[in-house]
Backbone as JSON Lines, residues from 0, in Angstrom:
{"i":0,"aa":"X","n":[44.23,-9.36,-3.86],"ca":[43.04,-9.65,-3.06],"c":[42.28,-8.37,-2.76]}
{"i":1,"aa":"X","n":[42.86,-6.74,-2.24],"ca":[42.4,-5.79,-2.28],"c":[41.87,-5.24,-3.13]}
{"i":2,"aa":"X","n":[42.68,-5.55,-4.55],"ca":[41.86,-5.29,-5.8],"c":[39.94,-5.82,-5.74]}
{"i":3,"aa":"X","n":[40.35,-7.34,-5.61],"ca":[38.87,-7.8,-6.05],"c":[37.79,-7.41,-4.54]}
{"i":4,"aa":"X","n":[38.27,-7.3,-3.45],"ca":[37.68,-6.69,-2.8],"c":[36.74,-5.17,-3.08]}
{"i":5,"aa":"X","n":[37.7,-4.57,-3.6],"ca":[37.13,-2.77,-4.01],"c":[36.35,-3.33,-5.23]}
{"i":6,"aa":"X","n":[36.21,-3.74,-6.54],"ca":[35.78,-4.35,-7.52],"c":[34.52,-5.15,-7.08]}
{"i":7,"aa":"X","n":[34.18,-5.75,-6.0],"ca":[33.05,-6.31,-5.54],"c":[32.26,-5.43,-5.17]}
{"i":8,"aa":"X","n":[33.05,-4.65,-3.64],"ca":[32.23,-3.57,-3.26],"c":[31.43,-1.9,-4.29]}
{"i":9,"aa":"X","n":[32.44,-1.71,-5.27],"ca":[32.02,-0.82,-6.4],"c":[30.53,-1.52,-6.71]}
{"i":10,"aa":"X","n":[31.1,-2.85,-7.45],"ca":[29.73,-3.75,-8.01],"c":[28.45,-3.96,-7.12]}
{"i":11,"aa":"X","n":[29.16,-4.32,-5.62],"ca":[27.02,-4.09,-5.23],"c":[26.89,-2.47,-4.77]}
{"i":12,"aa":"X","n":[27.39,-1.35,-5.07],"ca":[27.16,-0.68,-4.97],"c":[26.36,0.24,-6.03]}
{"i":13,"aa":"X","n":[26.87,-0.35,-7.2],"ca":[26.15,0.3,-8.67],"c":[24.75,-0.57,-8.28]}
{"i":14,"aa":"X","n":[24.43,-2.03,-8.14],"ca":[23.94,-2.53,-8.75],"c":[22.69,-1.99,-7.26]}
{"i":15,"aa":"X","n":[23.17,-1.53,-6.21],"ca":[22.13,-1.35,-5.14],"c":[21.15,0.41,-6.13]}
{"i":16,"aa":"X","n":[22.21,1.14,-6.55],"ca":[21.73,2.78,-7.29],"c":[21.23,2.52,-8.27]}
{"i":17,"aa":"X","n":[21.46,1.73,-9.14],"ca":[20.62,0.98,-10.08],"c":[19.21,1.04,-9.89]}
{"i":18,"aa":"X","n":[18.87,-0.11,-8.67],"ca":[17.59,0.16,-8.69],"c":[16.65,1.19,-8.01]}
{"i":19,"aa":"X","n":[17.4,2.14,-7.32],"ca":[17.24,3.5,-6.86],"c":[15.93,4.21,-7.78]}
{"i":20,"aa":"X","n":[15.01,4.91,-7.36],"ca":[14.34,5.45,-8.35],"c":[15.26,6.76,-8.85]}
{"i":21,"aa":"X","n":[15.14,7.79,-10.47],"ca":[15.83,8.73,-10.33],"c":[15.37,9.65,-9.61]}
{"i":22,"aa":"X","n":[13.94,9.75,-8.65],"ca":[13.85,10.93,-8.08],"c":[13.06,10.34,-7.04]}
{"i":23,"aa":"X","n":[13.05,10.67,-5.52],"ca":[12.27,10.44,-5.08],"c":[11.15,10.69,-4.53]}
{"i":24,"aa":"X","n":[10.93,12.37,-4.36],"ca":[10.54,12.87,-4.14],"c":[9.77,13.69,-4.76]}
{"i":25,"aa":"X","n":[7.87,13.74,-4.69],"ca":[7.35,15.13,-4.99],"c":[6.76,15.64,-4.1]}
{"i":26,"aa":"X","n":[7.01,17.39,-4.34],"ca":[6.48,18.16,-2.98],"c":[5.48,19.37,-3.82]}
{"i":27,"aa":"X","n":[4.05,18.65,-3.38],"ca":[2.99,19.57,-4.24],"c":[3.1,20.78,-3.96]}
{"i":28,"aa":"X","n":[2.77,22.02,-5.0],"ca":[3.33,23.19,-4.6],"c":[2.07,23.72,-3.7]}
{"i":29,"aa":"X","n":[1.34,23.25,-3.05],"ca":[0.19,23.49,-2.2],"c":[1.28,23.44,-0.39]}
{"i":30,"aa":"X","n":[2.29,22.42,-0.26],"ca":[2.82,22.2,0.72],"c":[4.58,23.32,0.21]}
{"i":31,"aa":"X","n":[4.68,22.99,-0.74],"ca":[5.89,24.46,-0.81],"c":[5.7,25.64,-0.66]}
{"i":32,"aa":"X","n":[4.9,25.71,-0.89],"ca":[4.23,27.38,-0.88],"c":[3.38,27.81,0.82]}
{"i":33,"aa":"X","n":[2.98,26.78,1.23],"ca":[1.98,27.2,2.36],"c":[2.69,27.44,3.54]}
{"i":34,"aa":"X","n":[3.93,28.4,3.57],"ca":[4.97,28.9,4.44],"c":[5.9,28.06,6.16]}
{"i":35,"aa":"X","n":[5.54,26.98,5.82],"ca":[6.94,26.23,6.81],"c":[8.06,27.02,6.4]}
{"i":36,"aa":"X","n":[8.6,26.77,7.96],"ca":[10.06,27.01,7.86],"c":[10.75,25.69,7.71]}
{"i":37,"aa":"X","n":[11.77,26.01,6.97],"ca":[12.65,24.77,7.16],"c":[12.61,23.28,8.3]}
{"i":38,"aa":"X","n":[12.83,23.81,9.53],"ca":[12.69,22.83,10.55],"c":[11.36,22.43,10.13]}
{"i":39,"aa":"X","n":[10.23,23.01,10.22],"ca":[8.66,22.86,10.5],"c":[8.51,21.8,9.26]}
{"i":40,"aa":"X","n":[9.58,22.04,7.8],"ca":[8.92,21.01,6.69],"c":[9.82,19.87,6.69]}
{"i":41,"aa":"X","n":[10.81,19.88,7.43],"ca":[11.3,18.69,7.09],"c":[11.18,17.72,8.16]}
{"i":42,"aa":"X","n":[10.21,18.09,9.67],"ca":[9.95,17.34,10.19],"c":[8.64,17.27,9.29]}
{"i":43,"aa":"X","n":[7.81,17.63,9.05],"ca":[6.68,17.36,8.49],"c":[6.93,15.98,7.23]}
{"i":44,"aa":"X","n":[8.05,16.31,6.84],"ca":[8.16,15.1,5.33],"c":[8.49,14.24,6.22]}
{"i":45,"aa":"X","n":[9.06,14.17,7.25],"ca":[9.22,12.85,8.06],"c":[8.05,12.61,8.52]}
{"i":46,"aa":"X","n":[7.66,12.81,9.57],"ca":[6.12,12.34,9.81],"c":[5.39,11.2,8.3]}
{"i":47,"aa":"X","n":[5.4,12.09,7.34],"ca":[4.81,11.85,6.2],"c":[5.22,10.47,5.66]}
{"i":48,"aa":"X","n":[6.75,10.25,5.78],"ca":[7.27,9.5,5.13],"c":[7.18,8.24,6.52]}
{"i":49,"aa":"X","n":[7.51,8.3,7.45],"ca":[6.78,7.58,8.51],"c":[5.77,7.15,8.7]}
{"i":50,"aa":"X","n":[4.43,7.74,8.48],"ca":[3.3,6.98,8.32],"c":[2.74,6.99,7.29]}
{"i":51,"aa":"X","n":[3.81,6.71,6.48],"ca":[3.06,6.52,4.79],"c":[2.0,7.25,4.29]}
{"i":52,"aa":"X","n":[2.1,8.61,4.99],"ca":[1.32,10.03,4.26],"c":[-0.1,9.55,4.95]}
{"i":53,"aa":"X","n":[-0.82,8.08,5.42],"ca":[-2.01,8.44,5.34],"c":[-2.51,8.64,6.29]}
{"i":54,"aa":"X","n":[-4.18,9.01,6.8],"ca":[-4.37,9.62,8.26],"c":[-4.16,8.74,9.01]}
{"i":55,"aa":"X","n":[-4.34,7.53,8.94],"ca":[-4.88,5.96,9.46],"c":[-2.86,5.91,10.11]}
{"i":56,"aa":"X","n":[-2.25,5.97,9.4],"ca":[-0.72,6.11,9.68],"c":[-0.32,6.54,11.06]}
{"i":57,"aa":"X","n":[0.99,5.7,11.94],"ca":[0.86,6.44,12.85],"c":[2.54,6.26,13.12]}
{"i":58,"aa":"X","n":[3.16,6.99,13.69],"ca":[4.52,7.27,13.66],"c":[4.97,7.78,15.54]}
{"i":59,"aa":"X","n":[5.7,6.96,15.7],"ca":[6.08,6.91,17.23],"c":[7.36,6.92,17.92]}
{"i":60,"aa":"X","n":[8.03,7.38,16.66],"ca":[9.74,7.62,17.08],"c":[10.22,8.52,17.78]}
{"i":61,"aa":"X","n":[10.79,8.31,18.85],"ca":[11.3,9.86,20.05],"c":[11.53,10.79,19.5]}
{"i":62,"aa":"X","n":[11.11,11.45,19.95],"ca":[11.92,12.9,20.08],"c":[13.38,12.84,19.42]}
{"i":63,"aa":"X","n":[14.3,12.54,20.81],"ca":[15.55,12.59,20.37],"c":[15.65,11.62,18.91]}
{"i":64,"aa":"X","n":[15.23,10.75,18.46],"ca":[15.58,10.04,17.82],"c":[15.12,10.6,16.07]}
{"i":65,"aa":"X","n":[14.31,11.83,16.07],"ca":[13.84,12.3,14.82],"c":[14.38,13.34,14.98]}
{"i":66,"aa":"X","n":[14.75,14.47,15.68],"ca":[15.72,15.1,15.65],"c":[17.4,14.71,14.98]}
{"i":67,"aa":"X","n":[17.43,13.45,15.57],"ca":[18.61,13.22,15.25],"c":[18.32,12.65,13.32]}
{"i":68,"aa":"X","n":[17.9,12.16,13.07],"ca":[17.37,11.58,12.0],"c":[17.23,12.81,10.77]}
{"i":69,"aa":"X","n":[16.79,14.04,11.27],"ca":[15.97,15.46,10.21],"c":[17.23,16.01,10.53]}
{"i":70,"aa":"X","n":[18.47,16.02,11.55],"ca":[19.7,16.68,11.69],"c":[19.55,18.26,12.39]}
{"i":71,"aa":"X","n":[18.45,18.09,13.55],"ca":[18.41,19.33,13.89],"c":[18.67,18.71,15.4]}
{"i":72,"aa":"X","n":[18.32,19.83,16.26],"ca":[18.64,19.88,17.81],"c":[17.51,19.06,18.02]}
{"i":73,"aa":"X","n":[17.46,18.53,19.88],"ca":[15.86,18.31,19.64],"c":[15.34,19.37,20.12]}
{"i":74,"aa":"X","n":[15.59,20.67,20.68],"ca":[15.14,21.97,20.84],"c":[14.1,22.34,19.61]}
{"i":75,"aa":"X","n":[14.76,22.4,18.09],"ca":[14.14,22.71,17.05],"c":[13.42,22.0,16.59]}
{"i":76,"aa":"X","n":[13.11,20.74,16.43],"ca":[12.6,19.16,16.45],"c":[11.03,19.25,17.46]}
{"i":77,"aa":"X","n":[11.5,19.71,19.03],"ca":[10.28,19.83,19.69],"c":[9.34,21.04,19.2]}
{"i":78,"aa":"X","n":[10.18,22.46,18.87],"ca":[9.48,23.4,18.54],"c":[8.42,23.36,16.87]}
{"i":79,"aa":"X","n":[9.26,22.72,16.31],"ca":[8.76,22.44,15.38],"c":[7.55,21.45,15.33]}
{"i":80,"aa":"X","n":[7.33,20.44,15.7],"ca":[6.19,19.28,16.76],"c":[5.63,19.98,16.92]}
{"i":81,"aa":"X","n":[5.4,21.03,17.7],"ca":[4.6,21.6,18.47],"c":[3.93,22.98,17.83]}
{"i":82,"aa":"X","n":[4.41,23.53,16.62],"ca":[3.48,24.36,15.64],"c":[2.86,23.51,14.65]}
{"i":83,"aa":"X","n":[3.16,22.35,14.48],"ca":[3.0,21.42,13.17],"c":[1.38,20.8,13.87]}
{"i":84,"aa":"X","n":[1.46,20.58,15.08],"ca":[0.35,20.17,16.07],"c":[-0.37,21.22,15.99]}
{"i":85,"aa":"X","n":[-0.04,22.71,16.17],"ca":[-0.78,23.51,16.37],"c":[-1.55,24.19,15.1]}
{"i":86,"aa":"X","n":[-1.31,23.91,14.65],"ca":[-1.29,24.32,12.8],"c":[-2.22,23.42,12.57]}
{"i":87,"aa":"X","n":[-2.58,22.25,13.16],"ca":[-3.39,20.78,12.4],"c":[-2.98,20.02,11.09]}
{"i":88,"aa":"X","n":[-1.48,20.02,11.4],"ca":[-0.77,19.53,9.94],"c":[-0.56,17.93,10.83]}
{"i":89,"aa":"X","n":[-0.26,17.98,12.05],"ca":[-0.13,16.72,12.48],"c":[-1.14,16.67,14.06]}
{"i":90,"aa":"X","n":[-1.65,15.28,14.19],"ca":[-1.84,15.36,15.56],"c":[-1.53,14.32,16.47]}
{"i":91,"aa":"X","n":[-1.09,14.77,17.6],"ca":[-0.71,13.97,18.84],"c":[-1.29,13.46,19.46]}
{"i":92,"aa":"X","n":[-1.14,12.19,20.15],"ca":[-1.87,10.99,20.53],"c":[-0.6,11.22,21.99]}
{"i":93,"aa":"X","n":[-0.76,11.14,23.07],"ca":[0.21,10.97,24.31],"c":[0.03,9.5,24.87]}
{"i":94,"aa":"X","n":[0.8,9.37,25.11],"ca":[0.86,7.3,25.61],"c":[2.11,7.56,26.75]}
{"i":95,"aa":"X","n":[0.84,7.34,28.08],"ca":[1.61,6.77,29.47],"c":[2.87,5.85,29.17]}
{"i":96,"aa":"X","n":[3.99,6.3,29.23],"ca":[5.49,5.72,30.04],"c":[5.66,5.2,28.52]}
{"i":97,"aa":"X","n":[5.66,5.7,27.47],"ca":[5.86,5.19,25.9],"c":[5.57,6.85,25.01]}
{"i":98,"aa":"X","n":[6.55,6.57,23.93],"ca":[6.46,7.95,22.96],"c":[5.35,8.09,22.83]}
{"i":99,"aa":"X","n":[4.97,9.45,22.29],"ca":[3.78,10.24,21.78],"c":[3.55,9.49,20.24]}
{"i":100,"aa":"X","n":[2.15,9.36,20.24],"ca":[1.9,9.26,18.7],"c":[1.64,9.98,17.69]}
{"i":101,"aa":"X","n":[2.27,10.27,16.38],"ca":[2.29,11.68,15.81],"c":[0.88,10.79,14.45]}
{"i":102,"aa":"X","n":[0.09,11.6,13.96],"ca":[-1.09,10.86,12.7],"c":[-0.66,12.35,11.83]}
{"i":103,"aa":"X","n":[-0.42,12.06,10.34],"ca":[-0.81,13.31,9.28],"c":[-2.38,13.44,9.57]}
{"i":104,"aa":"X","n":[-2.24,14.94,9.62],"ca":[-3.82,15.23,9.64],"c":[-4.35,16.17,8.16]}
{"i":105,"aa":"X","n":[-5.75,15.58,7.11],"ca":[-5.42,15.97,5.57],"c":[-5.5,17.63,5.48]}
{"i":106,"aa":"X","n":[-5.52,18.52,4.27],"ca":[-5.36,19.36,4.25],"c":[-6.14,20.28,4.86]}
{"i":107,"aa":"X","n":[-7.56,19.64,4.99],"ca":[-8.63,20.21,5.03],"c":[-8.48,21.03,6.62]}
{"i":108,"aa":"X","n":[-7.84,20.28,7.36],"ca":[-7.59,20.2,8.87],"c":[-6.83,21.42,8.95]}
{"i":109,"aa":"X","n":[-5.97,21.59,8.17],"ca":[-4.9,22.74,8.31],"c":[-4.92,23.95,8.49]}
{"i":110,"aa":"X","n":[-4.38,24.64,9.7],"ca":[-4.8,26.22,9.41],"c":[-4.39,26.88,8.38]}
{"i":111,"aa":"X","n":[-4.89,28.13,8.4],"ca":[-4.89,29.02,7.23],"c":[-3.65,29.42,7.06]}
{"i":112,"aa":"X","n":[-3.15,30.19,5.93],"ca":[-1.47,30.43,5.73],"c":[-1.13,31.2,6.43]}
{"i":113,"aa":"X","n":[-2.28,31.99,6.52],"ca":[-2.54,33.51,6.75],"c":[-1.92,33.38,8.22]}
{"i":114,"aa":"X","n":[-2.5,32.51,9.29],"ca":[-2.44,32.11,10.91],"c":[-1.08,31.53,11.05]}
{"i":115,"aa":"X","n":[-0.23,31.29,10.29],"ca":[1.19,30.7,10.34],"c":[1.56,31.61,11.47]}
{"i":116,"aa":"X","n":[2.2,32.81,11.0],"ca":[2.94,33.6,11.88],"c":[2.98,33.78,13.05]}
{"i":117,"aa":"X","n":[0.95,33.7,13.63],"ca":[0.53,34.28,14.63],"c":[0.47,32.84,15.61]}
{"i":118,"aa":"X","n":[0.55,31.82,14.71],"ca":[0.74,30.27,15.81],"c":[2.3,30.12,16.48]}
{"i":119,"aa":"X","n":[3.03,30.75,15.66],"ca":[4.76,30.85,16.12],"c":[5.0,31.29,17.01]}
{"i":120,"aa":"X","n":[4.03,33.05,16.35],"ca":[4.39,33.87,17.81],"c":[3.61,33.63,19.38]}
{"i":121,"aa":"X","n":[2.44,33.0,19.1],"ca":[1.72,31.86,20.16],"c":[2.8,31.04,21.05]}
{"i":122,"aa":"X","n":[3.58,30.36,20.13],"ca":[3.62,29.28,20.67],"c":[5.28,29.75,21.35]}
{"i":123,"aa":"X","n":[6.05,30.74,20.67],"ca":[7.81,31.44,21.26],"c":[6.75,32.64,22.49]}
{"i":124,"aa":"X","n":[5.67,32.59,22.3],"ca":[5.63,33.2,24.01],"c":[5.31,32.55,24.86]}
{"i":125,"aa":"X","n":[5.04,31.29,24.84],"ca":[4.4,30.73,25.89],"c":[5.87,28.98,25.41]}
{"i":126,"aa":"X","n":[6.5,29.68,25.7],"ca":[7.98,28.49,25.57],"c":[7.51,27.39,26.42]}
{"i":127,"aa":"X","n":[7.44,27.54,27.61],"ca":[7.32,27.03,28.67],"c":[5.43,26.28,29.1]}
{"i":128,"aa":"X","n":[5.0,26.78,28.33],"ca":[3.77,26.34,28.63],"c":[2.97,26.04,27.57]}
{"i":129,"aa":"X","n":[1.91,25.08,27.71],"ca":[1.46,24.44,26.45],"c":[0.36,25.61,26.1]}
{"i":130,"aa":"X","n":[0.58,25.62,25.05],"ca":[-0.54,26.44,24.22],"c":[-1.88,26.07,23.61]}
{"i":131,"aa":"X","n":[-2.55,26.57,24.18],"ca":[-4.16,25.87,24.22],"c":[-5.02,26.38,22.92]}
{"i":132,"aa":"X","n":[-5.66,26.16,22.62],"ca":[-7.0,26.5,21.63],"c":[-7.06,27.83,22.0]}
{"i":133,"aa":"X","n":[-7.34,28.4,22.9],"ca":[-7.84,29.04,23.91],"c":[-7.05,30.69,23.34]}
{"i":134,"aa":"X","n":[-5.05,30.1,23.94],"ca":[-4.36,30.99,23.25],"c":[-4.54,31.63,22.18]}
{"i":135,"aa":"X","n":[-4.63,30.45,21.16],"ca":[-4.37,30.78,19.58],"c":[-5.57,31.73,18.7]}
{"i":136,"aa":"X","n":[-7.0,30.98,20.05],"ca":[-7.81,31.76,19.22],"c":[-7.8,33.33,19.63]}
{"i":137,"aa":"X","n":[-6.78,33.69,20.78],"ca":[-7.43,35.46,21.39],"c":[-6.27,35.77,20.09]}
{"i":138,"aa":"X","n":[-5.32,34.88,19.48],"ca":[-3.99,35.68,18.14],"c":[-4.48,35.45,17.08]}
{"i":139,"aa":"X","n":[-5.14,34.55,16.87],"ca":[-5.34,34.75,15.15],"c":[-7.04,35.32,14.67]}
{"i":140,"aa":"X","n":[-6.69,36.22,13.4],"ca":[-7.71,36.48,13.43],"c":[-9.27,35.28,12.98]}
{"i":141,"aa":"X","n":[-10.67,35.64,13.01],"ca":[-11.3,35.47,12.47],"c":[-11.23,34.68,10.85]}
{"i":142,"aa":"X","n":[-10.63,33.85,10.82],"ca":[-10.5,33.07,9.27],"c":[-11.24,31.68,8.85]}
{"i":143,"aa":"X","n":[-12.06,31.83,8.03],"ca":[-12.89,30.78,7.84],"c":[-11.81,29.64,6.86]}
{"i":144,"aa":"X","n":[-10.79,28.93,7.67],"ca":[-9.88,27.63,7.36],"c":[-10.39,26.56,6.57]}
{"i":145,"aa":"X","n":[-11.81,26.52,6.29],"ca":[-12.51,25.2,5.43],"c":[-12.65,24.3,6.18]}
{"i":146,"aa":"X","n":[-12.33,24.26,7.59],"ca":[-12.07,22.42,8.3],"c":[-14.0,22.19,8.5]}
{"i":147,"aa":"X","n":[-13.76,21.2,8.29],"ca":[-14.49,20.07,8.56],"c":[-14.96,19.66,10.03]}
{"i":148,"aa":"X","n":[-15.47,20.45,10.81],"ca":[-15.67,19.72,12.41],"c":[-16.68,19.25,12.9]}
C-alpha cells in the first residue's frame, strides 16, 4: 500500500513540473545593471510579480508578510520599500487602519543610476525619519532623469 502511495505521489508530482515552464524568468539587462542591491531587487521582482508588472497593478501585502515571502527581516524588507519609493521604482498609496498600497512606477519615473547611492545614504541617515523630496534634493546632484512631470 506504501508502495502505490509513493508511486502516485512521484506521478502528480512529474506530471505538476511537466507543465512548469523551463524558465521563468526574464530580467532585462536595463533592471540588472541599474545597481539594486540584492534586498532592493528582489523586493522589487515581487512587487512586479504582484501586480502583474503593470502601473494600473496594485499590490497590498504587509510588510511582515513580504518580508517573510523575499526571506529577509522585515527591517531589510522596510528599508528596502522605502529606497525603491524613493528611487520612483515603486509608489505608495497609505490606507487608514489597512496595508499600504505599493503601484510599479515605468522606467521613465526612475531615478538616475547615478542618484542610487546618494538616496541610500539619504535615507541610513535619516533611519528614523521620513525622507522628503526636500532631503534628497539638497544629496543628489543636478541630473536631468528623463521623467515625465
Amino acid at each position: 500500500m506504501s508502495d502505490k502511495k509513493n508511486l502516485s505521489e512521484k506521478s502528480n508530482f512529474l506530471e505538476k513540473t511537466d507543465s512548469l515552464p523551463t524558465s521563468v524568468a526574464f530580467i532585462h539587462n536595463f533592471l540588472d545593471e541599474y545597481g539594486l542591491d540584492p534586498y532592493e531587487f528582489r523586493i522589487y521582482t515581487h512587487m512586479v510579480r504582484r501586480t502583474g508588472g503593470k502601473e494600473e497593478g496594485v499590490c497590498f501585502a504587509s510588510l511582515k508578510k513580504t518580508a517573510q515571502i523575499c526571506k529577509m527581516s522585515v527591517r531589510k524588507a522596510q528599508q528596502a520599500l522605502k529606497f525603491l519609493i524613493q528611487a520612483k521604482l515603486l509608489e505608495q498609496t497609505k490606507r487608514e487602519g489597512r496595508t499600504d498600497e505599493y503601484r510599479v512606477l515605468a522606467t521613465r519615473h526612475w531615478a538616475a543610476k547615478e542618484e542610487l547611492d546618494n538616496i541610500r545614504q539619504a535615507i541610513m541617515n535619516n533611519k528614523n525619519e521620513k525622507v522628503t523630496e526636500a532631503d534628497l534634493n539638497d544629496l543628489l546632484p543636478s541630473v536631468d532623469s528623463g521623467c515625465d512631470e
